[in-house]
N, C-alpha and C positions, 0 to 999 in steps of 0.2 A: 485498625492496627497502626504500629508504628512504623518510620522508617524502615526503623531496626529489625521491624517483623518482618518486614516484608522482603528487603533485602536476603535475612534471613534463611527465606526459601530459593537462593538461585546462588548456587556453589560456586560459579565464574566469579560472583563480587569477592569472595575471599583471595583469589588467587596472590600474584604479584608477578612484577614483571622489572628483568634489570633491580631486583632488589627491592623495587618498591612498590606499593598497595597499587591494585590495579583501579584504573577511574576508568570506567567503560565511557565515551560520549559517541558512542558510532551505531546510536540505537535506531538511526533511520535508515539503517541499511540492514542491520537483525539485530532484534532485541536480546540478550539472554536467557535460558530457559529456567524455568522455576523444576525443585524435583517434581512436583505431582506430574510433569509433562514426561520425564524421565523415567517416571515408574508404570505410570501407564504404557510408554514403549518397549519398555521390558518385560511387564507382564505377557503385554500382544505378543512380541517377537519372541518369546520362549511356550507360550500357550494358548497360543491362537491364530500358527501362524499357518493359514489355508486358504486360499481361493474364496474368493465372495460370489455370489449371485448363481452357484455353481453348485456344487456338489450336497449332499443331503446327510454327511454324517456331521458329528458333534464339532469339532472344531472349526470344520466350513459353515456352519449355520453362526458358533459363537462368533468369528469375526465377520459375519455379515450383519449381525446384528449390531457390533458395533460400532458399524461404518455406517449403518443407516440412521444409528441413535446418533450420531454427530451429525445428519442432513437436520434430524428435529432439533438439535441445538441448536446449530445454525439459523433455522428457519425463527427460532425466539430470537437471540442475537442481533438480527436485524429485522426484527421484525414484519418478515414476507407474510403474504398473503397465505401460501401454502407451500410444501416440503418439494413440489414437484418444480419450484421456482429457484431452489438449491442446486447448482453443477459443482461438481471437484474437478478441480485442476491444480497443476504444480506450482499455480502462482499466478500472482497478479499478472504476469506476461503472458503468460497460456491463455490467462482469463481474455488479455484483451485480442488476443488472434484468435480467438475461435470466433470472437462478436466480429471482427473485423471480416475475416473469411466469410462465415456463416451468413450474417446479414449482411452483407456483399455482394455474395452470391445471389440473394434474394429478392433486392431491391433495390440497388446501384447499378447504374447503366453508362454509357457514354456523356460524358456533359454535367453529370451531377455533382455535387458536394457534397463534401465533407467540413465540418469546423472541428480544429484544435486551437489548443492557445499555446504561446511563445513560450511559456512557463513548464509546459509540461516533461515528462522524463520521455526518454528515448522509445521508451515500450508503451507510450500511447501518441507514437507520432508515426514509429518507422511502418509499424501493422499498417498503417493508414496510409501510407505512403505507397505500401505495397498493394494496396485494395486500388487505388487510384493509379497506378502503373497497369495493374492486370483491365482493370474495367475503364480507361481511359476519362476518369473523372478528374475532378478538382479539388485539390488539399487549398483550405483557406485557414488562416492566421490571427488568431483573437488577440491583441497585444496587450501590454501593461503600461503602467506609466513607471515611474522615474524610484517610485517608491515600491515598485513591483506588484501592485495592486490591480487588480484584470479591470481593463476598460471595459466593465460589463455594458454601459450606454452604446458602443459599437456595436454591442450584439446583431441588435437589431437592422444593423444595414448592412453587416454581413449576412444575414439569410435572405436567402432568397426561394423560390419557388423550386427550385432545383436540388436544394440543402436537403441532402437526406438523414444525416444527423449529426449531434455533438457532441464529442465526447473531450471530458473537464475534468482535472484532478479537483479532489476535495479540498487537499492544503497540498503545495509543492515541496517535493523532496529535497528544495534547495531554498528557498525562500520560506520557509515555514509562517505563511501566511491562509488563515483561513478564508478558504472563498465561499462566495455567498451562490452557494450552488443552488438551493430551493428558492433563490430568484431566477436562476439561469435554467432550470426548471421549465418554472414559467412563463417564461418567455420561450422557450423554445415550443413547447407545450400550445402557446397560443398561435402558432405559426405552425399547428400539427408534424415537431421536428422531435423524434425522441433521445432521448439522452443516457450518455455511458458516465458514471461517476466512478473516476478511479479511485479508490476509497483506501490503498496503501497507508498511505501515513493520516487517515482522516479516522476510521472506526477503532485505531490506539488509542485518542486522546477524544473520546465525548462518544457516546450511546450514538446509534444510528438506527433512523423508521426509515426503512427504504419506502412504506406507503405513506407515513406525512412528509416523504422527501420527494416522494412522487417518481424518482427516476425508473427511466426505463431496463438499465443494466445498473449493475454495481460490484465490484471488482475489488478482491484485499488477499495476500498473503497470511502465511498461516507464521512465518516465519519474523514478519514485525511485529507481531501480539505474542511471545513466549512460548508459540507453537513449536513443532518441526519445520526443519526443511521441507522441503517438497511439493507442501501442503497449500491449496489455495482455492478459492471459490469465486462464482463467477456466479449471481443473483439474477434474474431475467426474469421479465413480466412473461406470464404463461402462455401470452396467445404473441410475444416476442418469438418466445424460444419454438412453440407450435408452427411457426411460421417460419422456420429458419432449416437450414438442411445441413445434415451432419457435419461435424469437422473434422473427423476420421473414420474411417471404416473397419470392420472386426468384429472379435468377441463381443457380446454381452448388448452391444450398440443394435442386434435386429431385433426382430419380429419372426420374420421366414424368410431364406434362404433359397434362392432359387436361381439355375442359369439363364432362366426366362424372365428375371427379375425378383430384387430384395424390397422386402420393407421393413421399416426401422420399428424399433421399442417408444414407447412415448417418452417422455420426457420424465425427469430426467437420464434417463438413461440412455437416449438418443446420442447425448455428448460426453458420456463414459467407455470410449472404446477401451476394450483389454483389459490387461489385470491391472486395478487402481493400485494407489500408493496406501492399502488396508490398514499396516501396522502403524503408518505417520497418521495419516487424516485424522483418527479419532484421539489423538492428539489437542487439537482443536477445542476438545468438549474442557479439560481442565486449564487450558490456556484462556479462555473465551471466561471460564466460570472465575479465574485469578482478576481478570482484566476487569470486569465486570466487579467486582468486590472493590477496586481499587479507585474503579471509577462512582461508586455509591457512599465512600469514604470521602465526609467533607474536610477534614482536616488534612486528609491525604491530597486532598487536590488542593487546599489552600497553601500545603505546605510548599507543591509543586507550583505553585502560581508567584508565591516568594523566590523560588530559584531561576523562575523563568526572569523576573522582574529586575534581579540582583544581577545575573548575565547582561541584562537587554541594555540593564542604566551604564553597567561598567563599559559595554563595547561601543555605544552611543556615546559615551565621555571622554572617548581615547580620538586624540584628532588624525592618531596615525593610522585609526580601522576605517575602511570603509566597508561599510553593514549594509546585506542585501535583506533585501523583505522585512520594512519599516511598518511597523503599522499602526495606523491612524486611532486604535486602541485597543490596547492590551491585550483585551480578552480574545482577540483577530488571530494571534500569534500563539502558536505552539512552543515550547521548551525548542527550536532548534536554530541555530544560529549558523550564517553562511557568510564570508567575511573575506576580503583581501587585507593585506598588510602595504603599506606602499614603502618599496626598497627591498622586499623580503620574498622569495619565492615560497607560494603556498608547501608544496613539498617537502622543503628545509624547515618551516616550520612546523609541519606536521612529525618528521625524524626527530627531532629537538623534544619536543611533547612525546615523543613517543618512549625514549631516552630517560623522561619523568615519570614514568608511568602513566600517559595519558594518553586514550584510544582517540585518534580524530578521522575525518574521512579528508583526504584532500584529490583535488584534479576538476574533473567536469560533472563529477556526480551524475550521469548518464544526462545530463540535459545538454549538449554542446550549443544548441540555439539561444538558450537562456545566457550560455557565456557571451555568445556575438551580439545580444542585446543589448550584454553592460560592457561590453569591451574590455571583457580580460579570457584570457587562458585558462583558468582553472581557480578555485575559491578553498578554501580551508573552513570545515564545516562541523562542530561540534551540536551533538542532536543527543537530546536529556531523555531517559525514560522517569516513571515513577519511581522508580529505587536509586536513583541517584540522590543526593543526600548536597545540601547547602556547604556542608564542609569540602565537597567533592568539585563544586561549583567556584568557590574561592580560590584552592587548589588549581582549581584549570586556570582559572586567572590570573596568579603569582606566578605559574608556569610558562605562561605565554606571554608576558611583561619580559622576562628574564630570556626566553628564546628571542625578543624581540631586542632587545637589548644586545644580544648576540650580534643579528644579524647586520642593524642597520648602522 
């Protein structure tokens, strides 16, 4: 399909705003939804809207069925080993505190560690931070260099015999640089250390084999791939999650119920306390199936590798940007771009583009560490989906010349 087509199916790009065509570029914090995501929640939410895993008449069976038909999408999607390896959660943040608690719980003790890296977003530092407060362990710090690229060679002398595991964004929510995770993998791997992939802004942009990726957890929002809100999954190896003990208590999460003691459901059911978010989740199944079309379309990703390239050269050639997550080449780099202006506060430029009809994210983008590493306060951060369009791209950049022009 075309730009145009595909555009097409997601009613926010027509809008406008202040009079003029809206340019969405804030797709690393929620993408827009397409109708087929829209009519699937309507259809649920007017006729099938009942209790899952529960009741035995027609419209509780219908929407359990099609909450369990998105675990088997899911399960193709990233290709798990099996459906029981699929949890719902409300999001990549849920996703990572339940691993965090759970396998915490299970095998973190006094004195142990933990690795994260300097790059990562807030929701895979603080969980960890919190797991290492409660069990009196050690949070350790994987850094980057100058170019924002993970010093993956430190790896190795940050683990140590006490490292119980690591957990590593795919591509960073601010630096939109692809990391080389199925080396970081293997290395942890070889030092018997398992690994959490936060895979947010990683399974938008390129097909994900959690088995030739090998990791132990894997982690993504339903709400940056065209999904709903709410919506979010949490991937864990079987004899992971078998091994891990609830992260809420409740409905649906036992087995048998007794004051002399409870035992849990297996898995996954073990980490679905209560009533799930039924009508969003299978949601999922036509956002997953849009993404997946979009990513198997070669013109459509060459088109988007033209927009990424025509951003990356234009903010690279301006002596007055400075551009976080360089990368060493091309194909390393996502559509997103994270930037300081020098003389211009991110914010003013962000109101000013906003004022043109252009969506951007500006402040600390949930990483505040990643700001103390390059010594600024907050970055101004425009992030491309696939329906963004080169004409949309040019625009953002006569936009931001002209607010820049303002300001300094």
């Amino acid at each position: 399909m075309t730009v145009q087509e595909l555009r097409n199916q997601f009613p926010a790009l027509a809008d406008s705003v202040y009079g003029k065509p809206l340019v969405y570029l804030d797709n690393a914090a929620t993408t827009q939804r397409p109708r087929s995501v829209f009519d699937l929640w309507d259809t649920l939410s007017a006729h099938a809207n009942a209790n899952i895993h529960r009741a035995v008449h027609c419209r509780a069976v219908e929407a359990t069925e099609q909450y369990e038909m998105t675990r088997d999408a899911v399960r193709d999607f990233l290709h798990a080993a099996a459906r029981e390896e699929i949890v719902f959660t409300s999001g990549t943040t849920q996703s990572i505190n339940l691993v965090a608690f759970c396998f915490g719980e299970a095998f973190v003790k006094e004195g142990d560690e933990i690795i994260v890296s300097v790059s990562e977003h807030h929701s895979n530092i603080v969980p960890w931070q919190m797991l290492c407060e409660r069990k009196k362990a050690v949070l350790k710090v994987l850094d980057i260099d100058e170019m924002g690229v993970l010093e993956v060679d430190s790896l190795r002398k940050l683990i140590s015999q006490r490292t119980k595991i690591v957990a590593i964004s795919q591509i960073s929510n601010v630096l939109g640089l692809v990391n080389p995770v199925k080396e970081i993998v293997r290395i942890c791997h070889e030092n018997d250390v398992p690994v959490l992939v936060d895979g947010a802004q990683g399974c938008v942009h390129a097909p994900v084999d959690v088995q030739d990726l090998d990791c132990d957890f894997y982690v993504f929002s339903g709400h940056k791939l065209f999904a709903a809100t709410g919506t979010g999954v949490l991937y864990g190896k079987k004899k992971w999650l078998e091994a891990m003990p609830p992260y809420m208590g409740g409905g649906e999460m036992i087995d048998r119920v007794r004051f002399c003691g409870t035992t849990y459901a297996p898995v996954p059911g073990k980490f679905e306390a209560g009533t799930q978010n039924f009508n969003a989740i299978p949601t999922l199944r036509p956002a997953m199936t849009l993404l997946r079309e979009v990513q198997n379309d070669v013109e459509l990703m060459q088109y988007q590798a033209a927009v990424m390239e025509t951003v990356l050269s234009a903010l690279q050639s301006d002596s007055r940007i400075r551009l976080f997550g360089v990368p060493r080449r091309t194909e390393k780099k996502i559509p997103l771009f994270s930037f300081c202006v020098e003389g211009a506060h991110h914010e003013d430029l962000a109101l000013i583009l906003d004022k043109m009809g252009v969506a951007v994210r500006s402040g600390q983008m949930c990483a505040e560490p990643l700001m103390d590493r390059f010594g600024v306060t907050g970055m101004l951060r425009a992030s491309f989906a696939p329906y963004n369009t080169l004409e949309e791209a040019e625009y953002f950049l006569r936009s931001l010349h002209k607010a820049m022009d303002m300001l300094l």
